[in-house]
LOVEX-628519 format. One record per atom (N, C-alpha, C, O, CB): residue number from 1; chain; atom name; x, y, z. Coordinates in Angstrom, 2 decimals. Glycine has a CB too. Example, Ala and Ser with C-alpha at 12.3 -4.5 7.8 and 13.67 -1.06 7.14 Angstrom:
2
<1; 'A'; 'N'; <13.19; -5.69; 7.80>>;
<1; 'A'; 'CA'; <12.30; -4.50; 7.80>>;
<1; 'A'; 'C'; <13.20; -3.30; 7.80>>;
<1; 'A'; 'O'; <14.24; -3.32; 8.46>>;
<1; 'A'; 'CB'; <11.31; -4.47; 9.05>>;
<2; 'A'; 'N'; <12.85; -2.25; 7.08>>;
<2; 'A'; 'CA'; <13.67; -1.06; 7.14>>;
<2; 'A'; 'C'; <12.90; 0.03; 7.87>>;
<2; 'A'; 'O'; <13.41; 1.14; 8.04>>;
<2; 'A'; 'CB'; <14.08; -0.60; 5.72>>;
***
This chain:
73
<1; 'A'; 'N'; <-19.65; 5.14; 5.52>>;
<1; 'A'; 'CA'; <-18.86; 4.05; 6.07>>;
<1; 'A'; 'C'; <-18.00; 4.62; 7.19>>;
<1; 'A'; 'O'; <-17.27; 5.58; 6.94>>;
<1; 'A'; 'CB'; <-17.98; 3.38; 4.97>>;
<2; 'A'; 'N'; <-18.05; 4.09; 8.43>>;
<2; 'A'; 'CA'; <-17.43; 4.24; 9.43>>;
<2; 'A'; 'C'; <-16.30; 3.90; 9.34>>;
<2; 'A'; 'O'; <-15.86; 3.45; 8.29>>;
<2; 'A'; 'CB'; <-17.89; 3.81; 10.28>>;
<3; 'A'; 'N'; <-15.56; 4.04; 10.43>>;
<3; 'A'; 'CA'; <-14.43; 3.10; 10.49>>;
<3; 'A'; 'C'; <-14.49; 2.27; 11.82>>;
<3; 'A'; 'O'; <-15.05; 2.45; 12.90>>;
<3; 'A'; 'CB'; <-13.06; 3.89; 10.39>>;
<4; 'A'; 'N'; <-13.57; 1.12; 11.24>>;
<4; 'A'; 'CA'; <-13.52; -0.22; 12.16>>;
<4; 'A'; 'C'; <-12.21; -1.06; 12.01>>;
<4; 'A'; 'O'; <-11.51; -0.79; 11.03>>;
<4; 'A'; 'CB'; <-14.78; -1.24; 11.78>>;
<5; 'A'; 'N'; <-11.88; -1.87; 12.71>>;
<5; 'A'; 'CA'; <-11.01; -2.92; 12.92>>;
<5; 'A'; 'C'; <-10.81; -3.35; 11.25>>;
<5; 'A'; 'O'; <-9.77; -3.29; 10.59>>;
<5; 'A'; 'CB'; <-11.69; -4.15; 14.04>>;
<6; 'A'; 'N'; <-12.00; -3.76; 10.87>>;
<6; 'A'; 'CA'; <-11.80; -4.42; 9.44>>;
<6; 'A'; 'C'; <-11.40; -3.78; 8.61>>;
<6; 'A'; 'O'; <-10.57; -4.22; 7.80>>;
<6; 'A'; 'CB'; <-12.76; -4.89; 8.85>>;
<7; 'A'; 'N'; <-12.01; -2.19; 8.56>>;
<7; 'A'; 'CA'; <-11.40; -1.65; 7.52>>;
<7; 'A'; 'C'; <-9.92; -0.88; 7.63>>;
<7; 'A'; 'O'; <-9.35; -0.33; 6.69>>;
<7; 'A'; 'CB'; <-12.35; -0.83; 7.05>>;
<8; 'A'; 'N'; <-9.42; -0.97; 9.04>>;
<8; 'A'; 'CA'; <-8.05; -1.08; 8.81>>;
<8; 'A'; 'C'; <-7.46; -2.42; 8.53>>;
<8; 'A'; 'O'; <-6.24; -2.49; 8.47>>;
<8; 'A'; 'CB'; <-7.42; -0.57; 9.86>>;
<9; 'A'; 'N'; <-7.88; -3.03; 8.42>>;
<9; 'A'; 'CA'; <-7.02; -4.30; 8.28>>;
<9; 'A'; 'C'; <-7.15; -4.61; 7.01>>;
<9; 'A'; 'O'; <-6.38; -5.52; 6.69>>;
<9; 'A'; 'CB'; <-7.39; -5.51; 9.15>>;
<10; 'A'; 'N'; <-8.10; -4.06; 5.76>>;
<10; 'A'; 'CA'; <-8.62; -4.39; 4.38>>;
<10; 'A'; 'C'; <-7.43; -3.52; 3.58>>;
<10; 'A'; 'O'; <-6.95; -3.71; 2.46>>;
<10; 'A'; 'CB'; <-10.40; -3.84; 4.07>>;
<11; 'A'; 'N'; <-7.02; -2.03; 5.04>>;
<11; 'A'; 'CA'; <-6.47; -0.64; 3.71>>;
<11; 'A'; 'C'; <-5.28; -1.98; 4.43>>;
<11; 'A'; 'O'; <-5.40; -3.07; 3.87>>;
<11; 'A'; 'CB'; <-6.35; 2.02; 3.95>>;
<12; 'A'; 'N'; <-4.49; -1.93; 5.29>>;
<12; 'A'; 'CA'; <-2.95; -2.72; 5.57>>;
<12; 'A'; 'C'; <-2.64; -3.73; 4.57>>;
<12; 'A'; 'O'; <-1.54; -3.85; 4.03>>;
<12; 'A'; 'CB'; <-2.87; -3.56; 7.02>>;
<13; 'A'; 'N'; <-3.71; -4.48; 4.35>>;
<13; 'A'; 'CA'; <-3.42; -5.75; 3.16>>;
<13; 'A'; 'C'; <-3.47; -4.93; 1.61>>;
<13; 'A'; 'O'; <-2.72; -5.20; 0.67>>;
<13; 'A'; 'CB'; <-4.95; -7.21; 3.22>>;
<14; 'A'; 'N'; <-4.52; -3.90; 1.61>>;
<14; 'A'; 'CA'; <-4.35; -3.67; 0.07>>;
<14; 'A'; 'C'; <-2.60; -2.37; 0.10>>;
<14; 'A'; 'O'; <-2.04; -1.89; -0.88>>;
<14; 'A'; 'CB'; <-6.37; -2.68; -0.70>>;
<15; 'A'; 'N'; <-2.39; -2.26; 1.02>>;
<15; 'A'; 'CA'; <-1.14; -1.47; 1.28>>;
<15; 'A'; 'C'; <0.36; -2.51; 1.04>>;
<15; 'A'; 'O'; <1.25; -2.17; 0.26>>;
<15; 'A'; 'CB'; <-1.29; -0.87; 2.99>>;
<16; 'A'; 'N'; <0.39; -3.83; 1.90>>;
<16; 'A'; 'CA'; <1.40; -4.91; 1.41>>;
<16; 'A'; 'C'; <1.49; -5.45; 0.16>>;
<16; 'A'; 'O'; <2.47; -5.93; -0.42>>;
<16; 'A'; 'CB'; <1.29; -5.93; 2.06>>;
<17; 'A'; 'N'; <0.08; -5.27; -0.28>>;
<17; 'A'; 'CA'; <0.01; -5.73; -1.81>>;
<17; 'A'; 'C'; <0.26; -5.05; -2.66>>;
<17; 'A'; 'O'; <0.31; -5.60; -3.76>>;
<17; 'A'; 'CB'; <-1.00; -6.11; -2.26>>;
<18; 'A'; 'N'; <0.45; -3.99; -2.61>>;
<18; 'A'; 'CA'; <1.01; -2.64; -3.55>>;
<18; 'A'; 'C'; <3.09; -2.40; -3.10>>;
<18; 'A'; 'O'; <4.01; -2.00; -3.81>>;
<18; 'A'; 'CB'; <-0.29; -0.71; -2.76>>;
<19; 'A'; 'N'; <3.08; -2.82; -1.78>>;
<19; 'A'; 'CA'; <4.38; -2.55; -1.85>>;
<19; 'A'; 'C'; <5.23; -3.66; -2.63>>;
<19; 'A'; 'O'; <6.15; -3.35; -3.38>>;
<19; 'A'; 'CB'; <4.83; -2.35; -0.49>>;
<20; 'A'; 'N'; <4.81; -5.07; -2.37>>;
<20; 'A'; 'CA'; <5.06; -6.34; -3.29>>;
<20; 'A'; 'C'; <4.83; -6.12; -4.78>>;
<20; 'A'; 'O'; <5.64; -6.61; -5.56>>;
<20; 'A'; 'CB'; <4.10; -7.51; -2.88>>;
<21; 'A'; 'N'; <3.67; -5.33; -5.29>>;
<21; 'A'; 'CA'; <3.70; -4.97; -6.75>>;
<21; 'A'; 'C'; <4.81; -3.75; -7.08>>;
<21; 'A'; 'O'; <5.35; -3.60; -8.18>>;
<21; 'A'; 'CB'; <2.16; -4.50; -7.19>>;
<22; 'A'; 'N'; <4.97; -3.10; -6.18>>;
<22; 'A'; 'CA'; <5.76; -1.68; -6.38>>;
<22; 'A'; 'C'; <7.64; -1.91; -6.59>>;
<22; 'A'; 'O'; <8.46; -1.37; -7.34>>;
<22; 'A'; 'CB'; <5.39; -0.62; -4.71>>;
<23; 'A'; 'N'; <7.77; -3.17; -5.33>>;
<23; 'A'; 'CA'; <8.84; -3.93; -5.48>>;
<23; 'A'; 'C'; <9.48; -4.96; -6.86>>;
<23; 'A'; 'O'; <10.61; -5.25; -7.27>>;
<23; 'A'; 'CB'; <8.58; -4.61; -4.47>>;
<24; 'A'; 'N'; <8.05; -5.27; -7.25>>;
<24; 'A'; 'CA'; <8.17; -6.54; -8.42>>;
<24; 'A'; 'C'; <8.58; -5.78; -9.80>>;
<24; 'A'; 'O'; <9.00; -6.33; -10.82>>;
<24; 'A'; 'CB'; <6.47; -7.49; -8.69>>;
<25; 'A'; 'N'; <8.31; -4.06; -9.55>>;
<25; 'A'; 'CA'; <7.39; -4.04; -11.07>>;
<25; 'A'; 'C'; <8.21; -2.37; -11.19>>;
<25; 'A'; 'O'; <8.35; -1.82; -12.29>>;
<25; 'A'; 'CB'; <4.94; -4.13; -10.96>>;
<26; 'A'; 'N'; <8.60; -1.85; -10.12>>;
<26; 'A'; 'CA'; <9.29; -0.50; -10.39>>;
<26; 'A'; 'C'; <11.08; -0.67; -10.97>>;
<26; 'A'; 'O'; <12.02; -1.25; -10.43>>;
<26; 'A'; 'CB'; <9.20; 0.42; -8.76>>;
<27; 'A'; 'N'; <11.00; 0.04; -12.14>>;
<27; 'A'; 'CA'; <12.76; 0.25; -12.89>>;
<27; 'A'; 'C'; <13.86; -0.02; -11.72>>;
<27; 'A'; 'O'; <14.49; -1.04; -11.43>>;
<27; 'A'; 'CB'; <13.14; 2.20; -13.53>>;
<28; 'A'; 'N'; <13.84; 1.52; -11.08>>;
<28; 'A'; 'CA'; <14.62; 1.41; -10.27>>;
<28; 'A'; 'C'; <14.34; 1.96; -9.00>>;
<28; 'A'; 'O'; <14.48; 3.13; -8.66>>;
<28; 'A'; 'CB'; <15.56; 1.77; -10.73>>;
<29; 'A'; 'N'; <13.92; 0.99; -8.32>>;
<29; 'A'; 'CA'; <13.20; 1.10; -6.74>>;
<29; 'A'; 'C'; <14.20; 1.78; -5.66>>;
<29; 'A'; 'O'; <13.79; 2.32; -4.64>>;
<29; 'A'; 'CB'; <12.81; -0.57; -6.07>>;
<30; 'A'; 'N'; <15.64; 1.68; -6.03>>;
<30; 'A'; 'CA'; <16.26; 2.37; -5.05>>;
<30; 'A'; 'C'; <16.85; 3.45; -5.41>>;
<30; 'A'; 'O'; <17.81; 3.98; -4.83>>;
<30; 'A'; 'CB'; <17.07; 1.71; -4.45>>;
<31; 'A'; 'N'; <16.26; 3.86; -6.46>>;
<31; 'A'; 'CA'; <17.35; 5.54; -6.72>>;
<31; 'A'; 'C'; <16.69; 6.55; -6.30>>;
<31; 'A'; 'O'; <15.51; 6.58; -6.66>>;
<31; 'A'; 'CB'; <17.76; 6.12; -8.39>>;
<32; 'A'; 'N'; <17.20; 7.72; -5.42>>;
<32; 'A'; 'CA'; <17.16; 8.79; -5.06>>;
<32; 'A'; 'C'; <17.07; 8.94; -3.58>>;
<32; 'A'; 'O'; <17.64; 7.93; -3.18>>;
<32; 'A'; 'CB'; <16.30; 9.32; -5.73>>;
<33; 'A'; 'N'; <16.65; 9.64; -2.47>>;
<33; 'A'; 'CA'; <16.56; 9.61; -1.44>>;
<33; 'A'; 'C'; <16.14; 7.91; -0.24>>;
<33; 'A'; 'O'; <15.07; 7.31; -0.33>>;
<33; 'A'; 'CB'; <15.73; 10.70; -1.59>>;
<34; 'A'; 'N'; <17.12; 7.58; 0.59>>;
<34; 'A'; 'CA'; <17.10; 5.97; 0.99>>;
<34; 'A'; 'C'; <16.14; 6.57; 2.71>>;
<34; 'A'; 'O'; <16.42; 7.50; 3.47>>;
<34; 'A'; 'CB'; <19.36; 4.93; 1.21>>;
<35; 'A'; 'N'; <15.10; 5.63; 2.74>>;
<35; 'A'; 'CA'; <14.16; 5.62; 4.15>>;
<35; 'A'; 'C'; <15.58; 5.42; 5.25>>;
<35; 'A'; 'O'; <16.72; 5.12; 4.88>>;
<35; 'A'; 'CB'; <12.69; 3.95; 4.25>>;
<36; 'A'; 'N'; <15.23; 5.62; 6.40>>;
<36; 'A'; 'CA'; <15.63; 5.03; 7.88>>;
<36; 'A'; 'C'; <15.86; 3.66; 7.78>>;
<36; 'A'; 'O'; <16.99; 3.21; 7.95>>;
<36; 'A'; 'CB'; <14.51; 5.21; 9.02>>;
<37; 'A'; 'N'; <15.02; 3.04; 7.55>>;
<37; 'A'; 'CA'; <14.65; 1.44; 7.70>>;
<37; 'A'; 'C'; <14.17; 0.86; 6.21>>;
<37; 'A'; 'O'; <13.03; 0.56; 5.86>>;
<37; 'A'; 'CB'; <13.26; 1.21; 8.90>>;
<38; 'A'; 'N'; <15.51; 0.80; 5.39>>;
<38; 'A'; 'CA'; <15.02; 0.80; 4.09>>;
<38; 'A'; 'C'; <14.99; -0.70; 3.89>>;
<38; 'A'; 'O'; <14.24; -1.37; 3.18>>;
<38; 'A'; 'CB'; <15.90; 1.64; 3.02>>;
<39; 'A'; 'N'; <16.21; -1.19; 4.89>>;
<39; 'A'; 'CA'; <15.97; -2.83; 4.81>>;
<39; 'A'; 'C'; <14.59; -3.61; 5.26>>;
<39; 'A'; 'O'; <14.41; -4.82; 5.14>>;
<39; 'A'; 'CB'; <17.04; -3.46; 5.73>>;
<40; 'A'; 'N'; <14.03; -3.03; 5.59>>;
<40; 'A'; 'CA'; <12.23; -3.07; 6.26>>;
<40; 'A'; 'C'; <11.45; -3.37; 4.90>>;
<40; 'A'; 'O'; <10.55; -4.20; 4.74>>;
<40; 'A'; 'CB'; <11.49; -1.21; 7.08>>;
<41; 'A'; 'N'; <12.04; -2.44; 3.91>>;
<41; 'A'; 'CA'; <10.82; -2.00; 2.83>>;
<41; 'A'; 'C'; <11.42; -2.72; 1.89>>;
<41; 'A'; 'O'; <10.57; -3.08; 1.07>>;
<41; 'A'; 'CB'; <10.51; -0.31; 2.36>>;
<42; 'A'; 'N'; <12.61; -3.16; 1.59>>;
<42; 'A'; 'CA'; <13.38; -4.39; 0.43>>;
<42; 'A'; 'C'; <14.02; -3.81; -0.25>>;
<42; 'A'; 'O'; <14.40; -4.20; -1.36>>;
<42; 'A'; 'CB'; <12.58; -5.26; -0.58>>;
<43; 'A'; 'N'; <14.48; -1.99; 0.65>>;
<43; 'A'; 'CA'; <15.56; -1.31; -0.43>>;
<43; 'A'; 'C'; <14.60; -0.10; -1.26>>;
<43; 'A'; 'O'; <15.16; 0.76; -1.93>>;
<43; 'A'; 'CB'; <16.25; -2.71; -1.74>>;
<44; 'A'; 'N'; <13.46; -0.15; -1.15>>;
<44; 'A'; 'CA'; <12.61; 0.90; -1.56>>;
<44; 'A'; 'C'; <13.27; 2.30; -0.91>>;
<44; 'A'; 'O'; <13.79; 2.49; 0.19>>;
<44; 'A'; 'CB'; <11.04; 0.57; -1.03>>;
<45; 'A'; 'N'; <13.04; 3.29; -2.13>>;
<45; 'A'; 'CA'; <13.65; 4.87; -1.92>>;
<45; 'A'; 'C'; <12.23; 5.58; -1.10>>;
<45; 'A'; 'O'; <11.20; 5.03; -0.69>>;
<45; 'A'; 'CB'; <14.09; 5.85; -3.80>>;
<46; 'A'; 'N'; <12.63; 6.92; -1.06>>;
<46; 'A'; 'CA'; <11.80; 7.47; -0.53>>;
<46; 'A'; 'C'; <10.31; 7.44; -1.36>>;
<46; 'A'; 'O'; <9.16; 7.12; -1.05>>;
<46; 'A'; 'CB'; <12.39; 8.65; -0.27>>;
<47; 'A'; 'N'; <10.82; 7.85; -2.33>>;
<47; 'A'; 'CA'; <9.93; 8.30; -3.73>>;
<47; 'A'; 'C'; <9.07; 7.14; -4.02>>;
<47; 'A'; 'O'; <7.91; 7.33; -4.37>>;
<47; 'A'; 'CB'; <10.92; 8.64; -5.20>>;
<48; 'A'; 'N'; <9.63; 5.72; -3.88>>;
<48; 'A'; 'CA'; <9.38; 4.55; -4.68>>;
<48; 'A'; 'C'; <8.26; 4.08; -3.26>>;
<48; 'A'; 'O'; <7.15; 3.57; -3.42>>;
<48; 'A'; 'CB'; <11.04; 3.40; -5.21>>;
<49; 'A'; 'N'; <8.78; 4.35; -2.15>>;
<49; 'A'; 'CA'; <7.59; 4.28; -0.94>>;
<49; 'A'; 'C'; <6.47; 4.92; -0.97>>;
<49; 'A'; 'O'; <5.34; 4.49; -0.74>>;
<49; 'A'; 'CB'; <7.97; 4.70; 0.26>>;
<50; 'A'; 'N'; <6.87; 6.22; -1.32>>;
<50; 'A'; 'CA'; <5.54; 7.32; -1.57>>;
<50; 'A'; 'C'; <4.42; 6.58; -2.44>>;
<50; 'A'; 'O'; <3.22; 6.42; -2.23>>;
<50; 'A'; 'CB'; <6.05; 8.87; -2.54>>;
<51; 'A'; 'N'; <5.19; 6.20; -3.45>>;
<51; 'A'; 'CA'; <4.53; 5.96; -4.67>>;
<51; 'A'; 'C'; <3.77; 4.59; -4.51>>;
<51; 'A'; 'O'; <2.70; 4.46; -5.10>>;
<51; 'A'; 'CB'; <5.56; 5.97; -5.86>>;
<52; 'A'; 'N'; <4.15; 3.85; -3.95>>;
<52; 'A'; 'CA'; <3.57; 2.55; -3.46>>;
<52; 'A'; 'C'; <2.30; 2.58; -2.73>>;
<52; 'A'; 'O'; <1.20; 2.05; -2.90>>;
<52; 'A'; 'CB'; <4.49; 1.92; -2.60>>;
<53; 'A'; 'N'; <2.90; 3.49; -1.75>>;
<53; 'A'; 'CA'; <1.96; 3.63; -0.21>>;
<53; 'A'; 'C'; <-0.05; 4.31; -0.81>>;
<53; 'A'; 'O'; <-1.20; 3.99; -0.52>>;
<53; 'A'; 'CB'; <3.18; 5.48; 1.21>>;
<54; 'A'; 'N'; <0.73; 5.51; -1.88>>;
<54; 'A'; 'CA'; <-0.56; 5.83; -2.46>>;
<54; 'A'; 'C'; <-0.92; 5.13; -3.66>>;
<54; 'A'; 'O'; <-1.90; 5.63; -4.21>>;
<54; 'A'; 'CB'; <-0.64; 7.17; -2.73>>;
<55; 'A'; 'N'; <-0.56; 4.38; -4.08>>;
<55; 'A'; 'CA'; <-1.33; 3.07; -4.98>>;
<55; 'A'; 'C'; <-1.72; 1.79; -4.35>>;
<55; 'A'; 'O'; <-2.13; 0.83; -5.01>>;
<55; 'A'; 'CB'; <-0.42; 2.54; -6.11>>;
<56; 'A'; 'N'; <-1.51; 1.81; -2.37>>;
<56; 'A'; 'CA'; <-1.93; 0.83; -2.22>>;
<56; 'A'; 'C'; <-3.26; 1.52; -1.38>>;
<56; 'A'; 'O'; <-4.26; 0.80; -1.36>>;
<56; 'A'; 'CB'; <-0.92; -0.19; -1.66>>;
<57; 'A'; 'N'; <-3.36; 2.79; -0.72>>;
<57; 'A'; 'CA'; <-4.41; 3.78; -0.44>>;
<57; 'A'; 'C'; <-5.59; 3.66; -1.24>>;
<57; 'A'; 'O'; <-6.73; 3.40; -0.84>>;
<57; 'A'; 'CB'; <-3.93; 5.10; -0.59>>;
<58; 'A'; 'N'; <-5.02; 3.98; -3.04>>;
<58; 'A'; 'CA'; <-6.14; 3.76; -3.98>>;
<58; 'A'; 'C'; <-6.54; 2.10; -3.94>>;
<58; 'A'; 'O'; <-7.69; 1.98; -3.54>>;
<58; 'A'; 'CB'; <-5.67; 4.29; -5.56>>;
<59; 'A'; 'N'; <-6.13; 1.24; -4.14>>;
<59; 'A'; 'CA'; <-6.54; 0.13; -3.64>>;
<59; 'A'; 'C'; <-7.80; 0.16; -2.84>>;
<59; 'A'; 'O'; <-9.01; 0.20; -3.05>>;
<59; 'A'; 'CB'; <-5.57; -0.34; -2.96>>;
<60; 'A'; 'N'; <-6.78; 0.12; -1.59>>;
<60; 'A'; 'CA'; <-7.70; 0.00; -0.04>>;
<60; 'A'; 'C'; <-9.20; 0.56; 0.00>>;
<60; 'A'; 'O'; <-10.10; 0.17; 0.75>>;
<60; 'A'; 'CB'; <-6.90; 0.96; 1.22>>;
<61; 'A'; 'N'; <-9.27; 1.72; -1.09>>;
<61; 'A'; 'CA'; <-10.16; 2.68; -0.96>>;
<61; 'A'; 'C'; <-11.54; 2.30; -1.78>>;
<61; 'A'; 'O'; <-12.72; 2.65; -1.73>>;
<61; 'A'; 'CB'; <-9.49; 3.97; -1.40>>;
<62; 'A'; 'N'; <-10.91; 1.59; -2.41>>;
<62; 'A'; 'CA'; <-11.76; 0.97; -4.02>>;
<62; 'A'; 'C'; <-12.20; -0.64; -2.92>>;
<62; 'A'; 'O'; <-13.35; -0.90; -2.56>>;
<62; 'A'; 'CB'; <-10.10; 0.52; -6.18>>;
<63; 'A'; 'N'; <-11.30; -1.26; -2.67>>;
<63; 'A'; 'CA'; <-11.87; -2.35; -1.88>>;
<63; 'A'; 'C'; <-12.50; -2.65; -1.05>>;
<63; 'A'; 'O'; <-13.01; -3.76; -0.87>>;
<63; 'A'; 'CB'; <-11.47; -2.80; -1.59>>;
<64; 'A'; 'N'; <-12.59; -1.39; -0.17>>;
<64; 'A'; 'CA'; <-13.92; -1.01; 1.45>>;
<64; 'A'; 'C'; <-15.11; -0.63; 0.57>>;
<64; 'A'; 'O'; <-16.15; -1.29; 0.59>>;
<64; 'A'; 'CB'; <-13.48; 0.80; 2.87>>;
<65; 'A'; 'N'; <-14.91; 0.59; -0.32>>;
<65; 'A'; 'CA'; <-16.07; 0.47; -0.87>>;
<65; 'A'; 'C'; <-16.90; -0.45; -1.53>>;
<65; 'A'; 'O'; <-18.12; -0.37; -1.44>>;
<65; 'A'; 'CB'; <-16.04; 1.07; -1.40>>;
<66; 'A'; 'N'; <-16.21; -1.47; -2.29>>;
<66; 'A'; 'CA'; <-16.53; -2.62; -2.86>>;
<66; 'A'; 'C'; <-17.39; -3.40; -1.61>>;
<66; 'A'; 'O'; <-18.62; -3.40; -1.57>>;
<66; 'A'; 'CB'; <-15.15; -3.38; -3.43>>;
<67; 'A'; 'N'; <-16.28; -4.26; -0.31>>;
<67; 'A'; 'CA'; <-17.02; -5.00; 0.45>>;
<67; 'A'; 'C'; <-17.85; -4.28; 1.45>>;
<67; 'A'; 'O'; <-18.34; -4.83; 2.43>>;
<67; 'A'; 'CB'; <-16.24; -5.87; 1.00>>;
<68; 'A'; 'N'; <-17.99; -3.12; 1.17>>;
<68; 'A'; 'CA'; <-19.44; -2.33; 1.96>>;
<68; 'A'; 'C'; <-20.74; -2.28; 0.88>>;
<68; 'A'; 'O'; <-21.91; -2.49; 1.21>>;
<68; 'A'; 'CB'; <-19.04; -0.38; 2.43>>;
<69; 'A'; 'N'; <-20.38; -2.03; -0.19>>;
<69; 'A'; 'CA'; <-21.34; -2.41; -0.88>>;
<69; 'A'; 'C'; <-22.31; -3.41; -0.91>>;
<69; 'A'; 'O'; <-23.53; -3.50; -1.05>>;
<69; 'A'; 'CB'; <-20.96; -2.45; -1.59>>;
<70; 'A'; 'N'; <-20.98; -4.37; -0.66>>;
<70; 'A'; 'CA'; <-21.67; -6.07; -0.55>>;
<70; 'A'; 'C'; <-22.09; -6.38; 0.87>>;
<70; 'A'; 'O'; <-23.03; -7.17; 0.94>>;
<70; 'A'; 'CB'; <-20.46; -7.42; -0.96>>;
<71; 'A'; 'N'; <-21.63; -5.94; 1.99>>;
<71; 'A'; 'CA'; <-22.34; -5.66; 2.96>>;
<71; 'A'; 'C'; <-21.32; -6.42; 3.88>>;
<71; 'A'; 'O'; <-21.65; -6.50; 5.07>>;
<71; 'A'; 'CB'; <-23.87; -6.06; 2.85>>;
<72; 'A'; 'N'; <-20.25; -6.93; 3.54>>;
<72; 'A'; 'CA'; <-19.18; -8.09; 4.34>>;
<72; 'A'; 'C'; <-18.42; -6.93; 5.54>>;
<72; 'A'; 'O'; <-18.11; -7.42; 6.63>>;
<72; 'A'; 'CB'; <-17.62; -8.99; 2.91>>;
<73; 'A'; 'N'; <-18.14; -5.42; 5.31>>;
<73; 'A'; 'CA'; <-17.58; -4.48; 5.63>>;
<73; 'A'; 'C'; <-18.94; -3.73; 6.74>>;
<73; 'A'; 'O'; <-18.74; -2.66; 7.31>>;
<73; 'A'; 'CB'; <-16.99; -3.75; 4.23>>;
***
């Protein structure tokens, strides 16, 4: 699988959708080290970004493969 337009735009959505679950669903999203632009992220810490960003990666990664499979990708 190459890369293309779509499949950045498949990892960006499965990436917002992990920060919205990471936001909904983490204890305490703002303790320990605070981003630059934390009001950007809804108050997310450094850690709680990290942690998001690569559960929305695993996502993204599982979902290109999925719609390449199916051939939509």
């Amino acid at each position: 699988m190459s890369w293309s337009p779509k499949v950045g735009l498949v990892m960006i959505v499965c990436n917002i959708i992990a920060i919205g679950i990471g936001k909904a669903t983490i204890k305490h999203p703002n303790v320990g080290l605070k981003l630059p632009s934390s009001s950007l992220f809804g108050g997310l810490s450094h850690g709680a970004m990290l942690g998001t960003i690569s559960f929305g990666h695993i996502l993204g990664i599982g979902a290109i493969q999925g719609l390449a499979s199916r051939g939509v990708l």
